[in-house]
C-alpha positions in Angstrom: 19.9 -35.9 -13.5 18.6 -33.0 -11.7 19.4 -34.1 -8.3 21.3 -36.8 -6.3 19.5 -39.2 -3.5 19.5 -37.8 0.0 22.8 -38.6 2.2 22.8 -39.3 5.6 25.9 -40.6 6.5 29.7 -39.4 4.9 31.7 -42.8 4.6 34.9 -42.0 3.2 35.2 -38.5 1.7 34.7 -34.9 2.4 31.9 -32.5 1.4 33.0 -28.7 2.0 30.4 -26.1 0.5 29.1 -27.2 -3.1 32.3 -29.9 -3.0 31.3 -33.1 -2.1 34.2 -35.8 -2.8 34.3 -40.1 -1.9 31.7 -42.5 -0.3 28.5 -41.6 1.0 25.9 -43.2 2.3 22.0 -42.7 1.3 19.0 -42.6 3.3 18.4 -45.9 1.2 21.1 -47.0 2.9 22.9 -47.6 -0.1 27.0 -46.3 -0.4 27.4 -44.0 -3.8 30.6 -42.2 -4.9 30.1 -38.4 -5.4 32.6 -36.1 -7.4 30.8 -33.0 -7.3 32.8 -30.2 -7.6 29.8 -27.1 -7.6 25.7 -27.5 -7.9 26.8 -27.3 -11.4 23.2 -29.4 -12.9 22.4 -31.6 -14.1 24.6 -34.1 -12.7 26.3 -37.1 -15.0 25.5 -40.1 -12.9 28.1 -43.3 -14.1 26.8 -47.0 -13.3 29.7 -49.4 -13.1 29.3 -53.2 -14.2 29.3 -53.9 -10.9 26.4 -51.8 -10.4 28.5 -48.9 -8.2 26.8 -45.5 -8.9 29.0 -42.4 -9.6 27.3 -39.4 -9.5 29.8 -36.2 -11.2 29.1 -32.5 -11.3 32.3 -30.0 -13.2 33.3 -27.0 -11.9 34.4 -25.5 -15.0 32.5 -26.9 -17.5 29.1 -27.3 -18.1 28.0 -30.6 -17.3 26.3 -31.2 -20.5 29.0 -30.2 -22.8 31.0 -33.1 -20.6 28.0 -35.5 -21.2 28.5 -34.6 -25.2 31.9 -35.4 -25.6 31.5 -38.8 -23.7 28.5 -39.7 -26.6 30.7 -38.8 -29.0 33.7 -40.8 -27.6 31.9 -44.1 -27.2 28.9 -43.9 -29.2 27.9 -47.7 -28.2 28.1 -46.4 -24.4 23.7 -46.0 -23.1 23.4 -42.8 -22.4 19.7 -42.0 -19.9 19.0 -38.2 -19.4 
């Protein structure tokens, strides 16, 4: 995923630079975590059971290789790109 819906409000977290850690909220008005560590792209965006969206961008690594390594660990996980 190539980009992240637009925020508007910063519930619970902190967002310094490219860094952008906890709860925000979207112009949606929907709350979403972010764990973005750099404008490392594309992002890996999580859906919990419960439907919570958690979008995650590595500093170090590229994003991709992380998005390999989680196929290969759970093969039975759906993976959307």
């Amino acid at each position: 995923m190539n980009q992240i819906p637009r925020i508007t409000l910063k519930t619970n977290g902190f967002a310094l630079g490219s860094i952008n850690k906890g709860y925000f909220k979207t112009e949606d008005g929907e709350i979403i975590k972010l764990i973005l560590n750099s404008d490392n792209k594309p992002y890996i965006l999580f859906t919990k059971a419960d439907g919570e969206r958690i979008y995650y961008s590595a500093k170090s690594e590229p994003n991709q290789k992380i998005l390999d390594k989680i196929k290969q660990a759970f093969p039975g996980v759906v993976v959307w790109q």
